[in-house]
N, C-alpha and C positions, 0 to 999 in steps of 0.2 A: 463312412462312419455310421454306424448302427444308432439306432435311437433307445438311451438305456431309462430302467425304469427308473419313477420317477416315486417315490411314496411321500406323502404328505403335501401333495402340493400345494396348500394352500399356506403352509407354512414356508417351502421352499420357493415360492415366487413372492410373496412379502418378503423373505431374504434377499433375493436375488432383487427386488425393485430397490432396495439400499445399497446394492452391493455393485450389481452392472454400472459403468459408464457407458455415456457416448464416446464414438469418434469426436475428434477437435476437426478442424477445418479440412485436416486429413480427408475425413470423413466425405466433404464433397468428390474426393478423387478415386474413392472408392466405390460411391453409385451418385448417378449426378443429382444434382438439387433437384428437389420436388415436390410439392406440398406434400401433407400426410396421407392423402388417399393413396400415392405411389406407394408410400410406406404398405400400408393396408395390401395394395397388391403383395409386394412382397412375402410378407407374413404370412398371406393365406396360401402363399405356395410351398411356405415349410408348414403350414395346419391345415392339411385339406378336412380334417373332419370340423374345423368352423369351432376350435373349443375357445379360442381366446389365447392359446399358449403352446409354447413350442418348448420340445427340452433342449437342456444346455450343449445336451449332441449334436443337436439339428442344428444348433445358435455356431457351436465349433466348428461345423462342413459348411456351414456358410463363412465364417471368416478364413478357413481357410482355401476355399473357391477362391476367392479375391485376395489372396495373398498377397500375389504381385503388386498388387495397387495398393498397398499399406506400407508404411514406414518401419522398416522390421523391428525397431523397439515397442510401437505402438503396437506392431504385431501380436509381440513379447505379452505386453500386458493385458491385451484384451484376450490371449488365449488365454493366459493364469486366471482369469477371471473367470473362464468357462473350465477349464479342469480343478477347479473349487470345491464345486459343486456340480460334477458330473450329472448326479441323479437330480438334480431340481427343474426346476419350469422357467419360463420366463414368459412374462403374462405380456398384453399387444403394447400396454402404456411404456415397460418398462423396454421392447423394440423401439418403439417412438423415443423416447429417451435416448438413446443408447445413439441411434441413427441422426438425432438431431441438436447433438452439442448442448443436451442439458443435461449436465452433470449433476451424481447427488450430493449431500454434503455428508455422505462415510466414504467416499473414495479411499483416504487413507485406510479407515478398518478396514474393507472390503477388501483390498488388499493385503495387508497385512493380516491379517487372520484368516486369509483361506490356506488352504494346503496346494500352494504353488512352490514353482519357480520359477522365476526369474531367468536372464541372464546375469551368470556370474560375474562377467564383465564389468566392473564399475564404469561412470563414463570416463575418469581420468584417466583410463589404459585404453581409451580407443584412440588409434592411431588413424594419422591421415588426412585427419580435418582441415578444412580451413580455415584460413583467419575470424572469419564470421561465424562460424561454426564455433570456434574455440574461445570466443569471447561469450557465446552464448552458454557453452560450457561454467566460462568464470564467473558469470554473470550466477548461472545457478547452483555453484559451490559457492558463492558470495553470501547468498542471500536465503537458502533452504537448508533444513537439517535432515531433509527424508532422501533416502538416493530414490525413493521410487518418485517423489515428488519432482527431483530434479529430472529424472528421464522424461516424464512426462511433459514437463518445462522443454527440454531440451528439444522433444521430439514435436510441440504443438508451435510454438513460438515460431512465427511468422515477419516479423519488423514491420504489421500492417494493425494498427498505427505506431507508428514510432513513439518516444516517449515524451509528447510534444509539450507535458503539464509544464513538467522543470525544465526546460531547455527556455519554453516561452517564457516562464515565471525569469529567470536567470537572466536573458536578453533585456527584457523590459529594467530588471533592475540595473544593468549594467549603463544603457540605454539614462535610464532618468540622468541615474550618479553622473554620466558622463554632460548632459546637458545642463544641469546644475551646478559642474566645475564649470563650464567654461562662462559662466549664467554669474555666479558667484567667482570666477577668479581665483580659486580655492579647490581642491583636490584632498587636503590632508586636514581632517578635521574641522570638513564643512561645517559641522554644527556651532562654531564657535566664532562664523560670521554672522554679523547681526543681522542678514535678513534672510538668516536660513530657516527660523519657524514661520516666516511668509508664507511659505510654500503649503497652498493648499491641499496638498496630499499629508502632511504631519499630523496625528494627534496631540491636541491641544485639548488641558482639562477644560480651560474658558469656551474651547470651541466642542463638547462634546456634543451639543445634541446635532453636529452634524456628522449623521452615523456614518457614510462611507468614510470619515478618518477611522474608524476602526479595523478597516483594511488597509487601506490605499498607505500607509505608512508605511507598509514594507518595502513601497519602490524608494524611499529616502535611507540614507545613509551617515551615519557620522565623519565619514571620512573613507579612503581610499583603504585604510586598515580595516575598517568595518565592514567593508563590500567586498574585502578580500576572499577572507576565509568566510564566510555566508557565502560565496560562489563556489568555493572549490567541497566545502560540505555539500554543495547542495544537487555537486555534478560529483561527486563522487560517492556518494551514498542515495541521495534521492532519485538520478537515473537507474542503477543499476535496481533500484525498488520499484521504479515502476513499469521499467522491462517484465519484471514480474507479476508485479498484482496490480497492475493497470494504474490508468490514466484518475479514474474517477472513486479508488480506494486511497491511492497517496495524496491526490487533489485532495482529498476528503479530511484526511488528516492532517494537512500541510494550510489549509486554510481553518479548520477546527483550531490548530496550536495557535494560528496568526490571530484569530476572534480572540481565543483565551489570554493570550499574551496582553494584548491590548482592555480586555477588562477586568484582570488581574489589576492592571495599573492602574485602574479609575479607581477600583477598590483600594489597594494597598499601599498607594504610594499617589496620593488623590492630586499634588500639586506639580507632577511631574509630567514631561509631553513623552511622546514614543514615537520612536524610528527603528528601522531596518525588520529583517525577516526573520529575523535573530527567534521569533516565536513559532513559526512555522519549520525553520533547521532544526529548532534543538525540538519540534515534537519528533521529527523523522528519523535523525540521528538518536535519539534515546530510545526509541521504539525500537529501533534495531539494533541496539545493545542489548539492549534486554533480552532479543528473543535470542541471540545470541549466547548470553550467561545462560538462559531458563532451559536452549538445549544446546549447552556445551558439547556433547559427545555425541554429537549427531551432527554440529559445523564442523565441514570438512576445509573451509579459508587457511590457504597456509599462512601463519606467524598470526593465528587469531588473538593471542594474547600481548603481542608486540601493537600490532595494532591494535588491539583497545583502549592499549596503555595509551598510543598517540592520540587519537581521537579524545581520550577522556583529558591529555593534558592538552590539545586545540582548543577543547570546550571550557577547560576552567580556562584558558588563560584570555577566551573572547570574554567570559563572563566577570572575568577580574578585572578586563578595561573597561569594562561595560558601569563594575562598580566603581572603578578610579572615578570613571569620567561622572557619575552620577554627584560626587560628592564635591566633584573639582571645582573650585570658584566659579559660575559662571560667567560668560562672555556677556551677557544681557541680563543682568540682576533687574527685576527681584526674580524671573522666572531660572529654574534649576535647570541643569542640563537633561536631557533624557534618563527615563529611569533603564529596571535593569532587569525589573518583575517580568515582565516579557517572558524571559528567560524562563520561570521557573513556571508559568503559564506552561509556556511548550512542554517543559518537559510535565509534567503534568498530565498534559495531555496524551503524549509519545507512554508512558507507560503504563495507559488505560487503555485508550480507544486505540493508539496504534498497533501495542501489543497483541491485542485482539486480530486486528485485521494481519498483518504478519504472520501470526500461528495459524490462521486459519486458510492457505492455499487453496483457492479454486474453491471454497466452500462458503455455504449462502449462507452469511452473517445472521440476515434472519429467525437461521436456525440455533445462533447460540446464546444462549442464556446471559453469558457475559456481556456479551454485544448490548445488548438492552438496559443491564445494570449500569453500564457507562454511558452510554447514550442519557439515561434519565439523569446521571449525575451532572453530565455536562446541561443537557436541559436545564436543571435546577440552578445550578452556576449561573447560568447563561440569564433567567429569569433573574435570581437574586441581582446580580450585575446591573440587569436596567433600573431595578427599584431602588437601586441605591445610586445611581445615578441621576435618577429623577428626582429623588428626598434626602439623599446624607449631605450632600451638598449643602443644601439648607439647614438641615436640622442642626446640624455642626457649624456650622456658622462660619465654614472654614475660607479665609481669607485666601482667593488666588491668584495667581500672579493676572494682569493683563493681557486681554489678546494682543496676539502679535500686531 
């Protein structure tokens, strides 16, 4: 490959530093790991004149030297990358990038706005795959609207680390509920034994200023109905979310909804205790509805609208026992059964900050604007929450029930 000319390049390497990715983990298989000076080697042997920058020819006769050692979809896109922008540069930071699995956050533009192609092939017509292989596929026609986003999914995704957040959150809850039936005697509407708000994991308004109840409620339950569907939500929408966008974006959001939920209910509903996950499911599940509606015609899920139909009637009808039960005589007067605010805490949450994180694949939050508008609002919630926790109580004079 000839080295073609390059004009403007101070314009077309500030393009290309937004526009280049790195290799994913690939990347080690293609030259082996090595600090940045190797890098540097590298580089000054496609720039011997020492200018800082190589053009996108030279960048193209090197990825295709190492063909064989690339994933040919990875292939695919790191050459459309380089037939983009034929005539530009690509300065040393953006080789360092590129080589060392820091992606930028225009991935999506960069691609899509160059003058590539692709393979026409979508992934649902590749034949052959295996079982892991094709669930990795489902996984990311589940959960993406972009097919470039899904190849890339498709072709980086390793099962290193597995998606240990919801599998372990899911265990643990199963785990307490099960040792609390055999503890209480009771399986079906634990909460209506009387020494189920014992349990030092429940938030209680009497017991609030002991702040880990504002988590630790999720591993309790109202019952075996309750633990039901908050398991199978939470392994069937929040696994296959965090195969995607990791352990520490869905953690992120799935403990966000579970805070919110719980001081939503100190707020709005001040004499009432709170159990189950119910706040952290319904951020996760409604964060991926949404992003679902906002790009309908870019989710490729077969029977996308059957199923949301389901989903949205699993969600009213946890949230309609949720309200039965809030209102239902309680079993231990004067204190009320569990509220139900939780619920709308999560979601809340799910179509701010989760929405955010969902739309934005492989790209650093940091960089989005909305990211921060919701962040502050939760912030502000978050503050309000305690101040009212520490003086409406009083101020209002509001009578509550006895600790358990």
């Amino acid at each position: 490959m000839g080295e073609h000319p390059s004009p403007g390049p101070a314009v077309a390497a500030c393009a290309e530093a937004e526009r280049i990715e790195e290799l994913e983990p690939e990347a080690e298989e293609r030259l082996p790991a090595a600090p940045e000076d190797h890098w540097k080697v590298l580089f000054d042997q496609c720039d011997p004149g020492n200018t800082g920058y190589i053009s996108t020819g030279k960048f193209r006769s090197l990825l295709e030297s190492h063909s064989s050692k690339l994933d040919p979809h990875k292939r695919e896109v790191l050459l459309a990358l380089a037939d983009s922008h034929a005539d530009g540069q690509i300065c040393y930071q953006d080789f360092v990038n590129l080589m060392s699995n820091k992606r930028s956050n225009s991935f999506r533009q960069a691609i899509l706005q160059g003058n590539r192609r692709l393979s026409s092939k979508a992934l649902l017509e590749e034949k052959g795959l295996s079982l892991s292989q094709r669930l990795i596929r489902h996984v990311a026609y589940e959960t993406l609207p972009r097919e470039i986003d899904r190849k890339w999914y498709y072709d980086s995704y390793t099962c290193c680390p597995p998606p240990w957040f919801m599998i372990t959150v899911t265990l643990l809850e199963v785990a307490f509920f099960l040792y609390n039936g055999v503890s209480l005697g009771q399986f079906v509407l634990q909460v209506t034994h009387p020494r189920y708000l014992k349990n030092s994991l429940v938030y209680h308004p009497q017991l609030r200023a002991q702040a880990w109840r504002y988590l630790t409620y999720i591993f309790m339950h109202a019952g075996i109905e309750h633990l039901g569907l908050n398991v199978v939500l939470q392994l069937l929408v929040g696994v296959p979310l965090e195969m995607v966008h990791g352990a520490t974006r869905i953690g992120l959001v799935y403990v966000a909804g579970v805070v919110a939920g719980s001081l939503a209910v100190s707020v709005a509903d001040m004499t009432a205790p709170v159990v189950g996950s119910s706040g952290g499911v319904y951020a996760l599940v409604s964060a991926h509805l949404a992003n679902i509606v906002m790009n309908w015609s870019g989710m490729k899920c077969q029977f996308k609208l059957l199923r949301m139909a389901v989903a949205l009637i699993c969600m009213s009808m946890e949230f309609g026992r949720a309200v039965w039960l809030r209102f239902h005589p309680s079993a231990y007067p004067p204190c009320p059964h569990p509220s139900f605010v939780a619920h709308l805490g999560g979601v809340a949450v799910g179509i701010t900050l989760g929405v955010v994180v969902l739309r934005n694949y492989e790209q650093r939050l940091q960089d989005q604007s909305l990211w921060w508008i919701f962040v502050a609002m939760y912030t502000v919630f978050v503050l309000f929450a305690i101040f009212w926790n520490i003086f409406a109580y009083t101020l209002l004079d509001l009578k509550l029930p006895p600790p358990p």
